[in-house]
N, C-alpha and C positions, 0 to 999 in steps of 0.2 A: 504494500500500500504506500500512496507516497506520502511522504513526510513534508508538508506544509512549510514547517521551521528552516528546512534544506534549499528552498526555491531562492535562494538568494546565494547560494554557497559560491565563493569565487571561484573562477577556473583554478586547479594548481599553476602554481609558478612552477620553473626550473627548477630547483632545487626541490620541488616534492616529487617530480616526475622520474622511475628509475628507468638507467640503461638496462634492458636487459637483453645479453649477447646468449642466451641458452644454449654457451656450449661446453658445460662442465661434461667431461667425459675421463673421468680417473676412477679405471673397475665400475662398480656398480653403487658406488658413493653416494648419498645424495646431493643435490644440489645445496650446499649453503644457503646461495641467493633466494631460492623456493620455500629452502626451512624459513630462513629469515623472515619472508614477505608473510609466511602462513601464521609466525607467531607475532610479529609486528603489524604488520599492515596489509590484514586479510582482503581486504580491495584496495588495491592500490592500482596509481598511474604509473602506465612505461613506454618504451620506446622501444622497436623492434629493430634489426639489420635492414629489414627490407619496407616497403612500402613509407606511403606519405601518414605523419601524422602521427598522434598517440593512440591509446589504447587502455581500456581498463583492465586487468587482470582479477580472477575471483578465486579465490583458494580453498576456502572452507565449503566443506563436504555439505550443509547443505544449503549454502548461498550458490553453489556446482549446480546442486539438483535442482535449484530454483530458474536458473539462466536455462538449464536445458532444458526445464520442462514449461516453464512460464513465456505462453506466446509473444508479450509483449518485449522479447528477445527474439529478435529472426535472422535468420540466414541467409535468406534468399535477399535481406536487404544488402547483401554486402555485395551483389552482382554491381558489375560495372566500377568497384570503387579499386582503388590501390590499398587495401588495408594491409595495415601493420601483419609482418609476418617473418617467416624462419627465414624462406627458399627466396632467391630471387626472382623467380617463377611461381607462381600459383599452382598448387599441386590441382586443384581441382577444377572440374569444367562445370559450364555454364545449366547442361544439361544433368548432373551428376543428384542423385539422390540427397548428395550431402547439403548441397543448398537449394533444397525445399525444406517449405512449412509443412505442416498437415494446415488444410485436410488434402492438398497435393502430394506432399511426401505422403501421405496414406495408403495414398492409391499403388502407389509404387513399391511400397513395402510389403503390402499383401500380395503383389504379384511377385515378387521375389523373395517372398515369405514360404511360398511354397516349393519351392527349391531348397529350403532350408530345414523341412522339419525333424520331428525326429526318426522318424520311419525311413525319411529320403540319408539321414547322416547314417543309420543304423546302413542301410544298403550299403554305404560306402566303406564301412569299418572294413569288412573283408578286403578288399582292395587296397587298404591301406597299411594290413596289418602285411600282405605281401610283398609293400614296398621298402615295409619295414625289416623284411626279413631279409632279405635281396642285399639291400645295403648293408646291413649288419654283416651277412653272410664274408659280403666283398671285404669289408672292414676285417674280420677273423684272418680271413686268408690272404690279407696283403701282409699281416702280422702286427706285433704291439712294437714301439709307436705307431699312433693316427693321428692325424687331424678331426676331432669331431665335428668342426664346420665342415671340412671338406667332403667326407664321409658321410652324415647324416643331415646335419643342420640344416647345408644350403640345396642335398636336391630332394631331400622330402616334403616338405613343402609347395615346393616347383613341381614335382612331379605329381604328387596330390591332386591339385588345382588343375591342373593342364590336362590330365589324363578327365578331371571331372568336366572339364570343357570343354573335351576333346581336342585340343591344338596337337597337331604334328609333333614330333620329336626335336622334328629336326630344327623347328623355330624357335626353342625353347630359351637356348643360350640368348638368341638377339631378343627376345622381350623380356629375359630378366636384366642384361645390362642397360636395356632401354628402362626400365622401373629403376632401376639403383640412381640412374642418371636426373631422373626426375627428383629423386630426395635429397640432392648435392646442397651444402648452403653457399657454398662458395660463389662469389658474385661472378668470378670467373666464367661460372658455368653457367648463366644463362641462356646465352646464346644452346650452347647445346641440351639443355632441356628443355626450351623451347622447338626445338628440332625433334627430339625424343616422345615429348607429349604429341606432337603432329601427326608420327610417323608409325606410334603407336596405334593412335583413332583411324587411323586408314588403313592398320593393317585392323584392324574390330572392326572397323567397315565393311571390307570386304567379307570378312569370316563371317559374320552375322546377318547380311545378307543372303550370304550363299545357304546360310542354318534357317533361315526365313523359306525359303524354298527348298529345299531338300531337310526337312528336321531329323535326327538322329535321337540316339539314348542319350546325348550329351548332357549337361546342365545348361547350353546357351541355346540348344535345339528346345528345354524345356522353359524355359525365359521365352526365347521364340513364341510358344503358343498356349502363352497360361494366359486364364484370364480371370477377369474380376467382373462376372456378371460378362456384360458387352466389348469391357475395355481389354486391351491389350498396349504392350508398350509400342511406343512406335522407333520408326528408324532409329533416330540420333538415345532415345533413352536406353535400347538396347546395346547400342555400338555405347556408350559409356558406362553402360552396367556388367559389359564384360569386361572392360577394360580395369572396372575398378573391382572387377572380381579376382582380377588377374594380380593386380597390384597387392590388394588386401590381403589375396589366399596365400599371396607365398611368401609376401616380406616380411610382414610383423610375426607370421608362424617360425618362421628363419630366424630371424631376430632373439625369441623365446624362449626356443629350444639350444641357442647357444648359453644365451643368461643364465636358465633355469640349470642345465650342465654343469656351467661354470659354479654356480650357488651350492648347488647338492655336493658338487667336488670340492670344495673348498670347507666344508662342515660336516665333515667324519661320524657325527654323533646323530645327526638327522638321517644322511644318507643311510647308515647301517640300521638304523629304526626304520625305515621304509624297509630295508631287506629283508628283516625281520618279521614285519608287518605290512605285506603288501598290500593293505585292504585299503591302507591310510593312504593312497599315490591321489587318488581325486581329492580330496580336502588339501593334503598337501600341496598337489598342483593352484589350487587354488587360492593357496595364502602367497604361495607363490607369486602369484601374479599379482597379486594384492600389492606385496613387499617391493618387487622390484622393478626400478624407476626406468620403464623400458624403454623411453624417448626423451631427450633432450628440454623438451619445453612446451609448446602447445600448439594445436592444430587449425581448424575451421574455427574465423570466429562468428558471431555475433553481433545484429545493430541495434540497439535500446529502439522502437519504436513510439515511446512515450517518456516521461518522466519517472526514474523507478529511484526507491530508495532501496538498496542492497548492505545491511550490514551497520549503519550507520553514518552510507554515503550517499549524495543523491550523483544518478548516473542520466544524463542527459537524453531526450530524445537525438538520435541520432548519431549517438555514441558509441564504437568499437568494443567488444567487450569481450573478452580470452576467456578461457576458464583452462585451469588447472588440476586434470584427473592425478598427475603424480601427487600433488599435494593433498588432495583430497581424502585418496588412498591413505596418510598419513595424519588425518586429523586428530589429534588428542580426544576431544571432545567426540568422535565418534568410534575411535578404536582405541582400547585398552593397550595402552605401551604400544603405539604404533611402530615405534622402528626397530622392536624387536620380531625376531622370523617364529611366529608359533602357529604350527597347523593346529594346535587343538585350543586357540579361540574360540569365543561362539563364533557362528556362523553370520555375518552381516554382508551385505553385497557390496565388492568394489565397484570402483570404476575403469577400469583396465580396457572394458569393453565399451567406455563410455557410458552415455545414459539418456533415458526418455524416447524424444523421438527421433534419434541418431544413435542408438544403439545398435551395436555390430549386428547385423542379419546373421553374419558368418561364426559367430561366437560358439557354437555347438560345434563347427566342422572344425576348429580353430584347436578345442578344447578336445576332442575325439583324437586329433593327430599327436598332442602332448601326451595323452595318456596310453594311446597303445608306443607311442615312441621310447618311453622311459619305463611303463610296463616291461618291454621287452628288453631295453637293455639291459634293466636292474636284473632279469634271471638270465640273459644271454650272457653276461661279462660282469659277475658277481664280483672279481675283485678288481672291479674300474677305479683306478685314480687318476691324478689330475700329474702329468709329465713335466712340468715345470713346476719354479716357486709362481706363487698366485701375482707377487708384482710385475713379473718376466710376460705375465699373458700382455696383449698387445689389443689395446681395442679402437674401435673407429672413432675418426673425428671429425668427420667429410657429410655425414647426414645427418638428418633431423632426428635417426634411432642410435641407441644406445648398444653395443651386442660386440663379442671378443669378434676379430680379423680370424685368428684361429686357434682352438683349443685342442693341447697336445697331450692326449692319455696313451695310458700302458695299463695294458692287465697279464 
């Protein structure tokens, strides 16, 4: 509700407004700057690398849940604007799920709602649990050391996805370094992500087209011709709902399955209690996710379409407005000793997968491949450790995600 007393409140000055560069990437740390902002200055004003202007940033867990589920915050109002952001490039297109309202995004969600449920991820388990096997297999018989990115991390997920949308083999390599190239923050690399998002939609063009006319058992053949009553998606919604199927399905599962690795490996007393107790791997996984800070800083924002008080700030009509699912994830005030790692918390929902009406579609298929992935390694390679000291691991600094370059175990 807005707060009357606030309508006068002055812009910040300089001095109240933070830089923030989000690119603390040392292991899996959390950010300073984010713990800072979440116990100092739960809304606060910032400045981003990219884009014209400022931005509000929201931290606590549920002034989060308020931005993303309270309409008078929208998405769709940030079309056309240069808003504050990581990439030099806009990760996202015009036509993209991610910037609709409901009752627009509604419509879209139900039709690619069904491609997600759980009979449809249940189908998929088998085929996933074979791809899991496949690579472990290859990993056993090249011998100890491996790489766990190289080996599992980066093409289960890829191959997951791909084989669930049917794409070729052999395209596989050039649309994942075309998706890596798109998460660059490097101002350098504009130019070529803006060539990469291009080249990506023309090649979804084409494929989903040809899936429009000839449909298969694919997941884009069933996208293709689901419908909502009369409606069906049309051209351009299709061509950017594979593309962001493509994106989503394999980089943040990629990202995950390195971290989550990296965590188990590095904490002897947790990993040997799942061994022990392999009943505890989905709660596990779950705090999991919870715990760790799997992206640098924050994503799609927000435009205040009216005057809102959030927190004990007033946020203007027409104001930019971030939220902060890492922080979230970490609020005191909603989780008991947040920055300690315990699966047997109560059960509370993170934010990992987002929230309201932007919450991950793909969350189940996301959440399916973690658990038979580390299912099976925990009884394939019982006595897996971590082949370096933990400071020797080497992680990325070039994207918007958080995740080792490569993790080197021996069993």
């Amino acid at each position: 509700m807005e707060n009357t007393s606030l309508k006068d409140t002055p812009a910040p000055d300089d001095e109240s407004v933070r830089t923030c560069p989000f690119d603390y990437a040392r292991q899996l740390e959390f950010d300073p700057q984010l713990r800072q902002l979440l116990t100092e200055e739960p809304v606060s004003r910032i400045r981003m690398a990219y884009g014209e202007g400022e931005a509000w940033l929201v931290t606590r867990y549920e002034d989060v849940r308020t931005v993303t589920t309270d309409r008078r915050f929208s998405r769709s109002a940030v079309l056309g604007r240069d808003f504050p952001r990581m990439t030099p490039e806009p990760i996202v297109q015009a036509e993209s799920i991610n910037l609709m309202d409901p009752p627009a995004s509604s419509r879209l969600r139900s039709l690619v709602a069904k491609s997600f449920t759980p009979r449809r991820v249940e189908q998929m388990l088998p085929g996933t649990q074979r791809v899991v096997d496949r690579l472990l297999d290859e990993m056993a018989d090249a011998g100890s050391p491996a790489d766990f990115v190289a080996r599992v991390a980066a093409p289960l997920p890829l191959i997951t996805i791909c084989e669930a949308l049917g794409i070729p083999e052999a395209d596989r390599p050039w649309l994942r370094a075309h998706a890596m190239t798109m998460m660059t923050v490097g101002a350098a690399g504009k130019e070529d992500a803006v060539r990469a998002k291009g080249e990506l939609r023309g090649y979804f063009k084409e494929l989903t087209a040809d899936r429009r006319r000839s449909p298969g058992e694919d997941l884009i053949s069933t996208l293709a011709t689901a419908r909502d009553g009369a409606e069906l998606l049309d051209d351009d919604e299709l061509t950017v709902m594979a593309m962001v199927l493509l994106i989503t399905g394999q980089d943040t599962t990629t990202y995950q399955l390195g971290n989550i690795a990296y965590t188990l490996l590095t904490r002897p007393a947790l990993l040997d209690g799942l061994r022990s107790h392999p009943e505890r791997l989905p709660r596990t996984l779950d705090e999991l996710l919870r715990y760790i800070p799997f992206r640098k800083g924050v994503g799609i924002p927000r435009v205040a379409t009216e005057d809102v008080e959030l927190g004990g700030v007033l946020i203007r009509a027409g104001d930019v407005v971030h939220v902060s699912y890492l922080t979230a994830n970490r609020d005191a005030a909603k989780f008991d000793r947040p920055d300690e790692l315990d699966p047997g918390r109560p059960s509370i929902p993170h934010m990992t997968f987002g929230w309201g009406a932007h919450h991950c579609l793909g969350a189940p298929l996301a959440v399916m491949e973690l658990e038979v992935a580390f299912a099976t390694l925990l009884t394939r390679f019982p006595g897996l450790r971590l082949d370096a000291p933990p400071e020797d691991v080497e992680w990325n600094t070039t994207s918007i995600w958080r995740y080792p370059l490569a993790l080197p175990v021996a069993w």
